[in-house]
C-alpha positions as CSV (number, residue, x, y, z in Angstrom):
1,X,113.7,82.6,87.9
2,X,111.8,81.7,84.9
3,X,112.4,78.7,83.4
4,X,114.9,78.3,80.3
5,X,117.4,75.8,78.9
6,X,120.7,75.7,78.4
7,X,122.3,73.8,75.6
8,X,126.6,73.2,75.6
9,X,129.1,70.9,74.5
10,X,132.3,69.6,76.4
11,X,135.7,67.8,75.7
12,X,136.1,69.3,72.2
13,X,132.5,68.7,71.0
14,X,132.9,65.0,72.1
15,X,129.9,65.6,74.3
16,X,126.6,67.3,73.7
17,X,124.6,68.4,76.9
18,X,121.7,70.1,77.7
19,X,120.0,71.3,81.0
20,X,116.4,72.6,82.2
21,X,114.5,74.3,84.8
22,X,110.7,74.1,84.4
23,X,109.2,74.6,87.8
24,X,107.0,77.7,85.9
25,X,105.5,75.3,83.1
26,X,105.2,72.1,85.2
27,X,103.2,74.2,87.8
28,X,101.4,75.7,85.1
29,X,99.9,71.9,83.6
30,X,99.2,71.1,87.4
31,X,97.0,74.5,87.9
32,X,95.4,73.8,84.6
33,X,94.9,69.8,84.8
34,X,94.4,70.0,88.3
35,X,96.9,67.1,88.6
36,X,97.7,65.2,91.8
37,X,101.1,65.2,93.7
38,X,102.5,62.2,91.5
39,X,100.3,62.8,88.4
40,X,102.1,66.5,87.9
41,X,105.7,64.9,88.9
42,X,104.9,62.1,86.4
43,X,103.7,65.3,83.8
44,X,106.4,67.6,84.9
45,X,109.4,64.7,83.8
46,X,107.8,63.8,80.6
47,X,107.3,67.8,79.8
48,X,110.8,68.7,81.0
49,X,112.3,65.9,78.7
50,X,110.4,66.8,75.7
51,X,111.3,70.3,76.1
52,X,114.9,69.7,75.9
53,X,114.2,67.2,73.1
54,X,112.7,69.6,71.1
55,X,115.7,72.1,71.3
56,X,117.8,69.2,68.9
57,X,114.8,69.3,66.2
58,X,116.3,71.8,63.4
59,X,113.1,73.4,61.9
60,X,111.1,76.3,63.3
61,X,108.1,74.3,62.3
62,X,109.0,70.9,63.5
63,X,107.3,68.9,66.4
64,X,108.3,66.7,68.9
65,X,105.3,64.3,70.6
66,X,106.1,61.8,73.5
67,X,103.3,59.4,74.1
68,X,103.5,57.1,77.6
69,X,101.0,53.9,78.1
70,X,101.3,51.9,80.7
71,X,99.0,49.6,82.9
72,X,98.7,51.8,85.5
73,X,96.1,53.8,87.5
74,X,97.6,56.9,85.6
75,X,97.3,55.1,82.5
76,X,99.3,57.3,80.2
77,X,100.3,60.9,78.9
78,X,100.9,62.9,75.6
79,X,103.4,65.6,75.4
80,X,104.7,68.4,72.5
81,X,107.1,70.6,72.3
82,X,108.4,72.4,69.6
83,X,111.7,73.7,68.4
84,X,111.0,77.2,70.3
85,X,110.9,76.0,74.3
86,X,107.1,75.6,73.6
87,X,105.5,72.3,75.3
88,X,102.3,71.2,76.4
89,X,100.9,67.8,77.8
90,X,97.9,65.9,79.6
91,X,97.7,63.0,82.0
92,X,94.8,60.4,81.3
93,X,94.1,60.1,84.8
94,X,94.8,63.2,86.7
95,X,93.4,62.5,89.7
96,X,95.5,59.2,90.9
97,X,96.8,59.1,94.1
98,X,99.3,56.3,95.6
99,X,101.7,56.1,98.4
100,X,105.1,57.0,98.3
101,X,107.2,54.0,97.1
102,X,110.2,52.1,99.2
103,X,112.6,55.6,98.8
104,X,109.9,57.8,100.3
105,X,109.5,59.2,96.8
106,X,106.6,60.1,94.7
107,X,106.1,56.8,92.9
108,X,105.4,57.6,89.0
109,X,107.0,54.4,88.1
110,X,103.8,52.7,90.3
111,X,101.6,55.0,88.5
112,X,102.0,54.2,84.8
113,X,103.2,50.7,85.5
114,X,104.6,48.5,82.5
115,X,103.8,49.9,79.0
116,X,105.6,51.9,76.0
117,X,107.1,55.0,75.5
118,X,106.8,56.0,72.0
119,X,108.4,59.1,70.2
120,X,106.8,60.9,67.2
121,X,108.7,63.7,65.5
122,X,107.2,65.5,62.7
123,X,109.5,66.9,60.5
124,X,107.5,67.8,57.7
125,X,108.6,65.0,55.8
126,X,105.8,62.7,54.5
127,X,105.8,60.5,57.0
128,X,106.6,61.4,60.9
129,X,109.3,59.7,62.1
130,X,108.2,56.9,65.0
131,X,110.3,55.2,67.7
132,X,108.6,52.5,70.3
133,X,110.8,51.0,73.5
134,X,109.0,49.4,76.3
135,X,108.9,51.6,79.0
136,X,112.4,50.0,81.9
137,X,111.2,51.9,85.2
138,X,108.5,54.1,84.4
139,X,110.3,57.1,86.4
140,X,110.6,58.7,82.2
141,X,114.6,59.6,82.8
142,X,115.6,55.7,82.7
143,X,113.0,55.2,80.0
144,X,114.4,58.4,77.8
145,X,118.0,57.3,78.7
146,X,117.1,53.4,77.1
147,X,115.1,55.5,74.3
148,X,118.3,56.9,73.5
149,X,120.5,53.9,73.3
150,X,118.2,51.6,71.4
151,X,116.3,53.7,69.1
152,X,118.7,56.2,68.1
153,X,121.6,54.6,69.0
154,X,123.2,57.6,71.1
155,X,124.6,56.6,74.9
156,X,123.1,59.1,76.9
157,X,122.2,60.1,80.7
158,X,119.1,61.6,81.3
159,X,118.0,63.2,84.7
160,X,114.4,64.4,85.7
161,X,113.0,65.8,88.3
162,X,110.0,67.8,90.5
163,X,109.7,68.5,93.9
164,X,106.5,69.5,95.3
165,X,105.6,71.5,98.2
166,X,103.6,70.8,101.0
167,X,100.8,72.6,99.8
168,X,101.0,70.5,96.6
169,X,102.4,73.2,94.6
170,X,105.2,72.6,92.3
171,X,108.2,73.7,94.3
172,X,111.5,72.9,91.9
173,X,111.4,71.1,88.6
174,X,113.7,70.4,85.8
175,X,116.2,67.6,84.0
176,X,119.4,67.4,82.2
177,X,120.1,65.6,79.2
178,X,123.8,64.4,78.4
179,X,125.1,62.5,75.6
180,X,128.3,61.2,73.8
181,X,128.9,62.0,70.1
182,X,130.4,58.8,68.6
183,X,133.8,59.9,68.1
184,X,133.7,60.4,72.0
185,X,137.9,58.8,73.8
186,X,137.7,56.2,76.6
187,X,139.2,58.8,79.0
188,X,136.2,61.2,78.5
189,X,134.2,58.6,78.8
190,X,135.3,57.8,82.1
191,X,135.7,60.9,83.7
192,X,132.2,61.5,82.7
193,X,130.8,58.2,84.1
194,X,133.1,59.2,87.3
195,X,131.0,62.7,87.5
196,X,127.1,61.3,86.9
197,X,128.1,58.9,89.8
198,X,128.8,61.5,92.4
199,X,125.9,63.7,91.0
200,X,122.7,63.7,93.5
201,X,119.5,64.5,92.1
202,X,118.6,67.8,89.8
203,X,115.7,68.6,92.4
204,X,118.0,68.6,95.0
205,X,120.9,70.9,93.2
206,X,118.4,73.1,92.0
207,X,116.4,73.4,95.8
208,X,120.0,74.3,96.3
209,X,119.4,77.6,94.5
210,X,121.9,75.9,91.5
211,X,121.0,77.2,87.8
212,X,121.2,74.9,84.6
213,X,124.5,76.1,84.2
214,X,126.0,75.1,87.3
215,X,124.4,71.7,87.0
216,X,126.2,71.0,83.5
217,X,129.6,72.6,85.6
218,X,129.1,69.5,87.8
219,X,128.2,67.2,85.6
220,X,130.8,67.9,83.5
221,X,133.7,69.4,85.6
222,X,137.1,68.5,84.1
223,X,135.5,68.4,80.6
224,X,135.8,72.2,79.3
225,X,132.3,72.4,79.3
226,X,131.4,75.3,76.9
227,X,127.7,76.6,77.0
228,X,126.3,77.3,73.7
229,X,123.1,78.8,74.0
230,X,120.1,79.6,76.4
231,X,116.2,79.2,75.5
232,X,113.3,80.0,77.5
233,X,110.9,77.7,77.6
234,X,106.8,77.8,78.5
235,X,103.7,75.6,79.0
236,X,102.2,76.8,75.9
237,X,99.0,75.9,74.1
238,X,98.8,76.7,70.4
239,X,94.9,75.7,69.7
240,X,92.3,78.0,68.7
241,X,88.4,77.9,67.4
242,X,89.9,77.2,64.0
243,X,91.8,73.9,64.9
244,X,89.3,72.7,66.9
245,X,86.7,73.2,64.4
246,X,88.8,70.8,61.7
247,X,88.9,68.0,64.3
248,X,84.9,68.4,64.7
249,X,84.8,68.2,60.7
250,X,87.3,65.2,60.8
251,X,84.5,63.0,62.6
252,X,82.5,63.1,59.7
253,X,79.0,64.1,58.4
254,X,76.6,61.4,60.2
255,X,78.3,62.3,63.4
256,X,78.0,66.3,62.9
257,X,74.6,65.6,61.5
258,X,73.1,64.2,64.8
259,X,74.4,67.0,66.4
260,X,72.4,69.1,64.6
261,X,69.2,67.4,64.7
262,X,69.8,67.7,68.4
263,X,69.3,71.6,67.9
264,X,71.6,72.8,71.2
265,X,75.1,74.2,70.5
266,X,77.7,71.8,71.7
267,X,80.9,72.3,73.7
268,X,84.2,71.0,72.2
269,X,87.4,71.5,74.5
270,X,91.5,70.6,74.3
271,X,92.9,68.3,75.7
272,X,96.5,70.3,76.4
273,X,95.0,73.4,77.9
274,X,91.2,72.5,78.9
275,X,90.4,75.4,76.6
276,X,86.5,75.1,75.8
277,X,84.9,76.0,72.7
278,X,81.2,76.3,71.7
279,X,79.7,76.2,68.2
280,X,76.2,76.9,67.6
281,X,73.8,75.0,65.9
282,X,74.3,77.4,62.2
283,X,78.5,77.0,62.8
284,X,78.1,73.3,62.8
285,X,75.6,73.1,59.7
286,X,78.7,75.4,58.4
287,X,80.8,72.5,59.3
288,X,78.7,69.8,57.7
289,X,78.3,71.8,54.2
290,X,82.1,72.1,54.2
291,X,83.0,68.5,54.7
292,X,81.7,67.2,51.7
């Protein structure tokens, strides 16, 4: 199955819910970043989050960045999506390794350790709008669920989730995000706080061959769920020579001048996609003439 989202409302548009598998993409950053177990789960939940995120951005053109530091080994991670099911992310330390914590789970709140969580959207307005919460658990779906509620001021429940295989493949991955319009009654409020506490995990309903659909049924069974649209979604890099050519001129002339007296061609690569680049010696004095 490839991976898509689903977007829906229940109880009479009281609710807004959406709900994701990425097991394609999240497998796709670990083959790219070469990612360890906990670093690609770690990945996988931040990706799967933004992803669904930026579904509720309303421009074709507008962005949505997470950014995660903490004080852990894994020290932090930047993720995009767009409004299109496009994402893309890196971990600072892709290699860390740790031992399962107390549940027997891989422990990604161990990994990036206490730190911030801050979310950037860029809406083509002048300024990008920018919201910072210290991170509660590091496990991302607490931290986006307290995101939520103090930043934007919208109760929600957020689940993540990746499984891995033995082989250290990505086996299941995905997340729902649910949340409550402000005009939302006492009784749906219940019945819905009823469901999410007999809910299990999304790895575990989606190992069960469940789709995103089926997981909104449960978690909103009794609340005329109505499913409004499905999106695919990808691990998609949008860099090119062009892009990475402005960053080079962005560092400025004494920097690009050095590399020219150096008299090699250098190698410039993305972060997102470990895409690499060259430039010869004659592209760069390009570069320099242009930045003046």
């Amino acid at each position: 199955m490839s991976d898509y989202i689903v977007r829906a409302t229940a109880a009479d548009a009281q609710i807004r819910a959406f709900a994701a598998t990425t097991r394609e993409l999240t497998e796709k950053a670990r083959q790219t970043h070469n990612t360890s177990p906990v670093a690609t789960a770690a990945l996988g939940r931040l990706m799967t989050g933004a992803v669904m995120m930026g579904t509720m951005l309303k421009g074709e053109r507008d962005l949505m960045t997470l950014q995660v530091s903490g004080d852990g080994p894994l020290r932090g991670m930047t993720v995009t999506a767009d409004s299109m099911g496009n994402v893309k992310g890196y971990v600072l330390e892709p290699g860390v390794c740790l031992p399962a914590n107390a549940l027997g789970k891989l422990d990604v709140g161990g990994a990036l350790g206490k730190g911030t969580l801050r979310v950037i959207k860029d809406m083509g307005l002048k300024e990008p709008y920018v919201g910072q919460t210290m991170l509660q658990t590091g496990e991302i779906a607490e931290d986006l669920t307290y995101y939520f509620a103090s930043s934007e001021q919208v109760p929600s429940s957020v689940g993540l989730g990746v499984l891995m295989e033995r082989d250290n493949t990505v086996k299941q991955a995905g997340g729902f995000i649910i949340q409550l319009m402000p005009f939302a009654g006492e009784e749906v409020i219940r019945k819905l706080e009823e469901n999410l506490a007999g809910f299990s995990t999304v790895t575990k309903q989606l190992d069960q061959g469940r789709t995103p659909e089926e997981i909104l049924a449960l978690l909103l069974e009794g609340l005329e769920l109505v499913v409004t649209d499905r999106m695919q979604c990808r691990f998609h890099c949008d860099c090119d020579k062009k892009r990475v050519e402005r960053a080079i001129i962005s560092i400025g002339r004494k920097d690009i001048g050095e590399m020219i007296r150096e008299g090699r061609p250098i190698e410039a690569s993305c972060q997102f996609c470990n895409t690499y680049y060259q430039f010869s010696v004659e592209e760069l004095e390009g570069m320099l003439s242009r930045s003046r």
